[in-house]
N, C-alpha and C positions, 0 to 999 in steps of 0.2 A: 504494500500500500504506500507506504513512504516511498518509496521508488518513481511512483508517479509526479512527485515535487521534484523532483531533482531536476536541474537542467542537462540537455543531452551533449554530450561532446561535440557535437556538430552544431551546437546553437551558438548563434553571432551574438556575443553581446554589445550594446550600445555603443557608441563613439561620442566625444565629447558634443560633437552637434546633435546627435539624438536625443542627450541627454541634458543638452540646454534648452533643448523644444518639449522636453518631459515633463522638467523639473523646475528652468526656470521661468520661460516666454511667455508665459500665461498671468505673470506681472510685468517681468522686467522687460518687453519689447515697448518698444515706444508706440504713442497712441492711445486713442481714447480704449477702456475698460480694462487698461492694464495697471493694476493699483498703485504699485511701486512707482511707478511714471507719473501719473497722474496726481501722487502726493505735491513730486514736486513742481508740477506746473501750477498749482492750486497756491502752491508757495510765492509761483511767482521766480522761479530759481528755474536754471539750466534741466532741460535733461535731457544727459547724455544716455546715447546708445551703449548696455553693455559690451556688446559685441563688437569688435574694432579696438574697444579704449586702450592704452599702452599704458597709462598710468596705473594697473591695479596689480596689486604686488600677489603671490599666490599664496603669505603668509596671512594677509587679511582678507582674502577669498572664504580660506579656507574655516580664519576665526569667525566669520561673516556665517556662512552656513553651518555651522556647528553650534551657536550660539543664538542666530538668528539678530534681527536688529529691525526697532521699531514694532511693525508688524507682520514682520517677518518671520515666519516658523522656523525652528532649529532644524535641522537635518541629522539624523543618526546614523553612524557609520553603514547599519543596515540598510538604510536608504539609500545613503550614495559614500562610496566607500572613500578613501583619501586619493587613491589612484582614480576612482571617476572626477573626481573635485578636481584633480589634475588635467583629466583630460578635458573637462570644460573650459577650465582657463587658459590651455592651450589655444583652442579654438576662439573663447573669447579675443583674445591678444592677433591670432593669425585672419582671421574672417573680416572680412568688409564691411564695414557697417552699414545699416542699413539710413535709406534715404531718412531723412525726419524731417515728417510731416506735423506742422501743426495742430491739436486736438479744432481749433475753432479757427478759420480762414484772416487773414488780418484785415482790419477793413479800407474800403474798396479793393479788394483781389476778386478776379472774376469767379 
């Protein structure tokens, strides 16, 4: 019975972009109903696309999801392990960011 949990040697596991559209994109991409973003437009402050950014170190990625900040949920190793956290940040750092669009049009834009 337990046998049927187990992953099969042939199963792919995630890559850091699989696991940034799993785990993180569903806050942290830029645009309206993404929370983490939308704090800080609501602030009135920047906000930067995770993905691309060159300034985030992978020692505060890493205390960042493990700890969690704000409203942020902590992440337990069973969630995403230190090597997944790794491969995120990779990808964060090497990937293009994406265009960023304004949540509301500036006015007079067509």
């Amino acid at each position: 019975m337990l046998g049927a949990c187990k992953t099969s040697p042939n199963s792919v596991k995630p890559d850091g972009a699989e696991n940034y559209a799993l785990n993180c994109a569903g806050c942290h991409n830029p645009g309206p109903g993404h929370p983490a973003t939308m704090l800080l437009d609501q602030l009135g402050r920047p906000v930067p696309a995770l993905i691309g950014r060159k300034d985030l170190e992978l020692d505060y990625l890493k205390a960042v999801v493990r700890q969690g900040l704000i409203e942020m949920p902590p992440f337990r190793p069973t969630e995403l392990s230190d090597e997944e956290i790794a491969e995120i940040y990779a990808y964060l750092k090497d990937a293009e960011p994406p265009a960023q669009t304004p949540a509301i049009p500036a006015k007079g834009a067509p």
